[in-house]
C-alpha positions in Angstrom: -20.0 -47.5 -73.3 -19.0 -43.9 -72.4 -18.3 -44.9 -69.1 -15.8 -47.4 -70.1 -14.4 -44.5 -72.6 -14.0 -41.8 -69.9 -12.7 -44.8 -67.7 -10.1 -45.4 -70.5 -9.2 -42.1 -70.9 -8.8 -41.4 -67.2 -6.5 -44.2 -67.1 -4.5 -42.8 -70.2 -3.9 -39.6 -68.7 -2.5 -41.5 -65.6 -0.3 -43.5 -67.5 0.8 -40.0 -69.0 1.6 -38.7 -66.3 3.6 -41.6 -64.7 6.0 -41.7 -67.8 6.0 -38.1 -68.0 7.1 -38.1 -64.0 9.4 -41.0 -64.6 11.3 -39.5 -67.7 10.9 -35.7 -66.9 11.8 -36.1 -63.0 15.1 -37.0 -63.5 15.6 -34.6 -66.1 14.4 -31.7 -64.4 16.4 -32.6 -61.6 19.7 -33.2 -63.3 19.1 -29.9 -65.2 18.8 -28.4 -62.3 21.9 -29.9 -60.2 24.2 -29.3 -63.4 23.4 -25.4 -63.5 24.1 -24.9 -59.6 27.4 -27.0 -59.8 28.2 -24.7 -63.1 28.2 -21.8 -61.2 30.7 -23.4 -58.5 30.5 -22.8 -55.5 28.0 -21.0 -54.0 28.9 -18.3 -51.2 27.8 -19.2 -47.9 27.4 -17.4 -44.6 30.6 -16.6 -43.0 30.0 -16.5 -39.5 28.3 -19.4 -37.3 25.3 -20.8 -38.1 23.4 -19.4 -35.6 21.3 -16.0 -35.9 20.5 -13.7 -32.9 17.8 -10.8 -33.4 17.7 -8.7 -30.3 15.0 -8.5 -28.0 14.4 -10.2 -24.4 13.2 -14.1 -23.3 14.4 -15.5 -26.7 12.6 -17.9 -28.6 14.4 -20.9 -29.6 14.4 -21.9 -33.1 15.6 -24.9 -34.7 15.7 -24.2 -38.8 15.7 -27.8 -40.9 15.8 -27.7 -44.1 17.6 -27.7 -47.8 18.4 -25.2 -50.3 17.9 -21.5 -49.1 17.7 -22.9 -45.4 21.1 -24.4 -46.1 22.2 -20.6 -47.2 23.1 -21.6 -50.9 23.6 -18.3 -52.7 23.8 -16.1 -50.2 27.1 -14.7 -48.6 25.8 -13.0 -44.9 23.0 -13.9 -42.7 21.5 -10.6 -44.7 21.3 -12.4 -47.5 19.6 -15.3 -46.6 16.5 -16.5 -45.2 17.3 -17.5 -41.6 18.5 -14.3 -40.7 15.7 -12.5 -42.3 13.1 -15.0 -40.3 14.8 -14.0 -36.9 14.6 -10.5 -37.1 11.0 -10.4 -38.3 10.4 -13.1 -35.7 11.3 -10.6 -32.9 9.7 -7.8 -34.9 6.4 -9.2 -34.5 6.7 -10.8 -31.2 8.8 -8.2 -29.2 11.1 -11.1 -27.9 15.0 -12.1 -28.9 15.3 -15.3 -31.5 17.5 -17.6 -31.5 17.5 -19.5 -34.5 20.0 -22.3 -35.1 20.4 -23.3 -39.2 21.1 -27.0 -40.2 20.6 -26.7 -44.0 22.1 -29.2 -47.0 21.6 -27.7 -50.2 20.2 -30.8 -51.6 18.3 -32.3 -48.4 15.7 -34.3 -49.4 12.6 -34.9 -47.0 13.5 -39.2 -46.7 17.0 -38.3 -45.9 16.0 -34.8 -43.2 14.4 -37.7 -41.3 17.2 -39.7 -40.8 19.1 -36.6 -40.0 16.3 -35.4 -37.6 16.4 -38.2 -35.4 20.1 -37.7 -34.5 19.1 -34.6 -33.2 18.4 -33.5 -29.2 15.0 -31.4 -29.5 14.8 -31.0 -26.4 16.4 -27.1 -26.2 13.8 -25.3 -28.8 11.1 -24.1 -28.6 10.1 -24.5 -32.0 11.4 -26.7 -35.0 10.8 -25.3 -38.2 11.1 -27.7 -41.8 11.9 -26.8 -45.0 12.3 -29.4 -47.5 10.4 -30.8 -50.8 11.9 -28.5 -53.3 13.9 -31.5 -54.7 11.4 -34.1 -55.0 9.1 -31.1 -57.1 11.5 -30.7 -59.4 12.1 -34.5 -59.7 8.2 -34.9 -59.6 8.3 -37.2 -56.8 5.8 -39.7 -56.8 2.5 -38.8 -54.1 2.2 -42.0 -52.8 6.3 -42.2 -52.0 6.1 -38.4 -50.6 2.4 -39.5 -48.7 4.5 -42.4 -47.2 7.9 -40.2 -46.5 5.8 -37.5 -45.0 3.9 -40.1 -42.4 7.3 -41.3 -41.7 8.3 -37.8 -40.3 5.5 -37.4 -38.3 6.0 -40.9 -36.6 9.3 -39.7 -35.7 8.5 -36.7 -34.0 5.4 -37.9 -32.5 8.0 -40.1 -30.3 11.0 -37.2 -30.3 9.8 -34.1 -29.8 8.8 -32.0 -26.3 5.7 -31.8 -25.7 6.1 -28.4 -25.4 8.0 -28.2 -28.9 6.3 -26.5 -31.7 7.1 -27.9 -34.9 6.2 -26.9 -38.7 6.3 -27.9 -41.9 6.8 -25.4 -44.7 4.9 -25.0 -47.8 7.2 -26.2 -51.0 6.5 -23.0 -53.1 7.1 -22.5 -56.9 10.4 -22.0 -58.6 11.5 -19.3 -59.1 11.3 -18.6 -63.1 14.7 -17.3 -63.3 16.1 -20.7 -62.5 17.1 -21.1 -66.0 15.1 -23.7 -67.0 12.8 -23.6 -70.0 8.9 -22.2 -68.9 7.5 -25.8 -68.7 9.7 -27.2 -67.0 9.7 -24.6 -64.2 5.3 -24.8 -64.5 5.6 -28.5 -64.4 7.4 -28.6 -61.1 5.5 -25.7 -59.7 2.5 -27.6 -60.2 4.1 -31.0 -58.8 5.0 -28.9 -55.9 1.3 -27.5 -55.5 0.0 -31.4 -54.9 2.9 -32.5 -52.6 1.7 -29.5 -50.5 -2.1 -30.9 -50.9 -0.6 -34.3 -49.8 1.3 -33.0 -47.0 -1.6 -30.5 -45.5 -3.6 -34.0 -44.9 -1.1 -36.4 -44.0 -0.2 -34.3 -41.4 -3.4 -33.2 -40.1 -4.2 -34.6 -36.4 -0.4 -34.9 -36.0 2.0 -32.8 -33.5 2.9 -31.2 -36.8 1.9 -27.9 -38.2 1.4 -27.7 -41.8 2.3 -23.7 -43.3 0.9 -23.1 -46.4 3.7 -21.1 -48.1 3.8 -19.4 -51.3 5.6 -15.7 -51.6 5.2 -15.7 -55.4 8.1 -14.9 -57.8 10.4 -12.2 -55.8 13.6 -13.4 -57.2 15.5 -10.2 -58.7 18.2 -9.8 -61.5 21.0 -11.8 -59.4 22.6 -15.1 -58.7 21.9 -15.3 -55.0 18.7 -12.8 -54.7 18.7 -9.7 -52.8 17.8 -9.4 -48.9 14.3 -8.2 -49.9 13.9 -11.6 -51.6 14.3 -13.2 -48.4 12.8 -11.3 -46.3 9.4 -11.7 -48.7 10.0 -15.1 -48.1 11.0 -14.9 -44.1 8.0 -12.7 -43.2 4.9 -15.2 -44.0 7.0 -18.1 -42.5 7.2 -15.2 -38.9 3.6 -14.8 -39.1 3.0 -18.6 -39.2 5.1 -19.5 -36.4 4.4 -15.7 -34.0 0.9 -17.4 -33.0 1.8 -20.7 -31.5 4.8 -19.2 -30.1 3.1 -16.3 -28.5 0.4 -19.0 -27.1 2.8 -20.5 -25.3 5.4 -18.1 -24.3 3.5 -17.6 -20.8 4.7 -21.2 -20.1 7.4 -21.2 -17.2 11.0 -23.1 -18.7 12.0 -25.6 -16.8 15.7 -25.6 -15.1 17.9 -27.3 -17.1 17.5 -30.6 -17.5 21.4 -30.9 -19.5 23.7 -34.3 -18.7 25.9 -32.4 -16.1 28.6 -34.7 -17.2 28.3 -33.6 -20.8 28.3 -29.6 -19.6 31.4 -30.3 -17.5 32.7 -31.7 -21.0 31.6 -28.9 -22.6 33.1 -26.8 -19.9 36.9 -28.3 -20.2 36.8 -28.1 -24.1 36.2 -24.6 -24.3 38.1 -23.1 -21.1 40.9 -24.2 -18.6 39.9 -22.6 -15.8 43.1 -22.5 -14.0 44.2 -20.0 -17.1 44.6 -16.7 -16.2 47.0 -14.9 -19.0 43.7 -14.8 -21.7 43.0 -10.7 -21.3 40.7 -11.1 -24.4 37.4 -10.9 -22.8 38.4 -8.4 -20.3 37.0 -5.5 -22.9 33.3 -6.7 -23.3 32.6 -7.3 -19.6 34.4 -3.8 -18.7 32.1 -2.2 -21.5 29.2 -4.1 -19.6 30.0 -2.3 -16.4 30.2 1.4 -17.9 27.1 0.8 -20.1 25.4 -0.1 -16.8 26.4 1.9 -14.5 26.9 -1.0 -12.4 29.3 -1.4 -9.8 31.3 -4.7 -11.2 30.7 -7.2 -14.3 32.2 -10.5 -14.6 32.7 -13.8 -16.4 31.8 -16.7 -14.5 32.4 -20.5 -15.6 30.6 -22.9 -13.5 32.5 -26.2 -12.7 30.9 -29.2 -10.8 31.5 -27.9 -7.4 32.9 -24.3 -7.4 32.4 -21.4 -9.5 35.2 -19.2 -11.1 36.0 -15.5 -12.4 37.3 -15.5 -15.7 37.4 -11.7 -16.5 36.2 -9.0 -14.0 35.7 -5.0 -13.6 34.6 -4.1 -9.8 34.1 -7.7 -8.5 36.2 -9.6 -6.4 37.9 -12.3 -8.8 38.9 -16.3 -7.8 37.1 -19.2 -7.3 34.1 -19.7 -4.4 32.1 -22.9 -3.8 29.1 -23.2 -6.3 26.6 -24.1 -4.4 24.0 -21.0 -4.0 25.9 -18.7 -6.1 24.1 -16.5 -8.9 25.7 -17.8 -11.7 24.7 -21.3 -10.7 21.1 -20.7 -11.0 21.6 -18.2 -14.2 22.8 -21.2 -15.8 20.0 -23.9 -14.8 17.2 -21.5 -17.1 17.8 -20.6 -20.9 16.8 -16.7 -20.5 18.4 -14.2 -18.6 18.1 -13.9 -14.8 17.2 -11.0 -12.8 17.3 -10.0 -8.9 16.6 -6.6 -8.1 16.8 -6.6 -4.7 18.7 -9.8 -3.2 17.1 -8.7 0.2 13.7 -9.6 -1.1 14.1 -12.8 -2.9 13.8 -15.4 -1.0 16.6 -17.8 -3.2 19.2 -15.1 -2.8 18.4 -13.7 1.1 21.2 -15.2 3.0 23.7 -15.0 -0.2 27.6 -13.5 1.1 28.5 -12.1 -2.0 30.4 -8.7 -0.5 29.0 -7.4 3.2 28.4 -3.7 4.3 28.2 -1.1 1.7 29.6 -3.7 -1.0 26.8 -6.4 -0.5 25.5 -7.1 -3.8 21.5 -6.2 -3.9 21.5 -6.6 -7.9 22.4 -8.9 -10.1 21.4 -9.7 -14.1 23.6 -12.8 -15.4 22.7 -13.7 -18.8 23.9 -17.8 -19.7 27.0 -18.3 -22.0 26.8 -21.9 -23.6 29.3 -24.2 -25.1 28.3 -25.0 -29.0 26.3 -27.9 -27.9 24.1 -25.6 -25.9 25.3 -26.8 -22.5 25.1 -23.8 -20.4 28.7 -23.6 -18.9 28.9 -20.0 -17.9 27.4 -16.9 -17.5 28.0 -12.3 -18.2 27.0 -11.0 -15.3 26.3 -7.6 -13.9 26.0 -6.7 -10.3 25.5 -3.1 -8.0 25.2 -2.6 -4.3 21.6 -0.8 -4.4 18.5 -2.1 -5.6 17.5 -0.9 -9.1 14.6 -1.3 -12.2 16.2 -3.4 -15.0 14.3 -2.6 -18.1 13.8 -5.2 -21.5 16.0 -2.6 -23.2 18.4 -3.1 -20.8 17.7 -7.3 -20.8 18.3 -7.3 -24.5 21.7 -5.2 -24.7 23.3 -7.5 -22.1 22.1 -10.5 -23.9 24.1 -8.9 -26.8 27.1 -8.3 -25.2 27.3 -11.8 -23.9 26.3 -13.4 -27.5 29.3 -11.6 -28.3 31.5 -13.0 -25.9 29.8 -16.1 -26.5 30.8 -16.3 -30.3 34.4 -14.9 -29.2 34.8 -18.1 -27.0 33.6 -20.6 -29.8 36.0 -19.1 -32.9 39.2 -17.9 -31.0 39.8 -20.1 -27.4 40.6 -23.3 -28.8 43.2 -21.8 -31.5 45.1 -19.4 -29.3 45.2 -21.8 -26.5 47.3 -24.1 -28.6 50.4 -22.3 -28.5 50.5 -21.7 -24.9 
């Protein structure tokens, strides 16, 4: 007799808990969607949605999510979470980052699955998901998120590298200045709390890291937080991801393995090479030279069988058969290349860049890629003597050709037009 009481009871508070999930849920949710749209629209980041973080050999970063991941309330990568993640990144792991941000502010984890498998993996070196904050505040049922989060692991069991790390962030508890009354916000926490139980199994055997995450209530007196609120979220995410990244970072990338007809694509979108009127890069690569000390910087694009000088300080400008050039193997690697001494490396021995006193015996090229990724390109550096190239010195050139990079992607199609 009491067993068939507790069984009736246990059943009760099931049932409760379905109707409170089916009538709640919605609620919660709609609350929730109503406030944000009430405030209008949110600021986003202005610039691209990439983030750099200096430092040398970059790691690759692909950041999927919803919400904060999308930048929603947040006006500068300073104020958001991506940008805070790649500078702790490097912080901890002495390398560059790379992270590249494809965030919808309300991404749910059925729907980042469709959008994930329209997406070429293949060019990180970690991929990094943030979703779930939706279906806690809708109290999604378990048995639909077990099912949605088997899903995802199917699909990148069959997409993803090998070599790619991939994670799957902890949905943590709102925030209790969302605006919502108290239990509300503890009803969703604690929804969130057994999607995160239901996630750590499902996905445990699979290519898929589970991160526990949970940076407790740092939301300050604002709209759109404060950078200190993201980067208490950003640094436990860094220390997740440091370990597996650093485990593998020993690994040797393999040359490029990009559709050459899709670089050459690339190539023709971004830059006519035939063009030689554009002066606007002219300043970074000259700046290159003097930083260096060098005796001649360039910008190289790479076309299918010949090579050509864009902008150049000290180095003989035109356009020279590819084949064996510098820039052509700076552009089949994703990190920066450097020779210093042509005369003992064994790829570069026999290369006829200058003769005499003006043969080249350095060189550091750092890759210059199209907004697809396709490396078309390459800022380069070169001196007629041997010399030490340090990761201080790795890192600034990478800068300087991010920043020629990003000047490339905003400005060449729109000044070209009225040529």
């Amino acid at each position: 007799m009491r067993g068939s009481r507790n069984l009736a009871s246990f059943g009760g508070t099931v049932l409760l808990r379905q109707i409170a999930r089916r009538i709640l849920g919605p609620v919660v949710e709609a609350s929730i969607t109503s406030a944000t749209l009430a405030w209008g629209s949110l600021p986003l980041p202005v610039d691209q949605s990439r983030v750099f973080a200096m430092g040398p050999d970059p790691d690759r970063i692909l950041y999927f999510g919803a919400a904060a991941v999308a930048g929603s309330g947040v006006s500068s990568h300073e104020l958001g979470l991506c940008g805070q993640f790649a500078r702790a990144l490097s912080a901890l792991t002495g390398r560059g980052t790379e992270v590249q941000i494809n965030g919808q502010q309300f991404r749910s984890l059925s729907s980042g699955t469709r959008d994930l498998a329209e997406i070429d993996l293949s060019r990180y070196d970690a991929l990094i998901i943030q979703v779930g904050a939706r279906e806690a505040i809708g109290l999604r049922s378990l048995r639909l998120w077990r099912r949605d989060i088997r899903a995802l692991a199917q699909l990148l069991a069959v997409t993803a590298p090998t070599r790619l790390e991939v994670f799957f962030v902890g949905i943590p508890p709102l925030p209790h200045s969302i605006g919502l009354p108290a239990v509300a916000v503890a009803l969703a926490s604690k929804h969130a709390m057994r999607l995160n139980l239901e996630s750590s199994q499902a996905l445990a055997g699979t290519c898929v890291r589970f991160l526990p995450f949970d940076p407790h209530d740092q939301w300050v007196d604002s709209r759109y937080g404060a950078a200190s609120t993201y980067a208490a979220w950003a640094n436990p995410i860094a220390a997740g991801v440091r370990g597996p990244l650093d485990a593998c970072n020993d690994r040797i990338r393999d040359p490029a393995t990009d559709n050459e007809g899709l670089r050459l694509s690339s190539l023709r979108q971004l830059v006519d090479l035939g063009d030689t009127l554009d002066t606007r890069f002219d300043s970074i690569v000259a700046m290159a030279r003097d930083l260096f000390g060098v005796s001649g910087a360039g910008l190289n694009f790479v076309g299918s069988d010949s090579q050509s000088t864009y902008a150049g300080s000290g180095v003989v400008e035109g356009t020279v058969p590819r084949d064996g050039t510098f820039e052509s193997v700076t552009i089949s690697h994703d990190s920066i290349l450097i020779v210093h001494d042509t005369d003992k490396d064994l790829r570069f021995i026999d290369h006829t860049s200058g003769e005499g006193a003006t043969r080249v015996r350095f060189y550091a090229g750092y890759p210059i890629e199209a907004k697809n990724g396709q490396r078309i390109g390459a800022l380069y550096i070169v001196d007629y003597r041997p010399r030490a190239f340090s990761t201080e010195d790795a890192s600034l050139l990478r800068e300087l050709a991010l920043r020629l990079q990003s000047l490339l992607w905003v400005a060449l199609p729109e000044l070209r037009v009225g040529r």
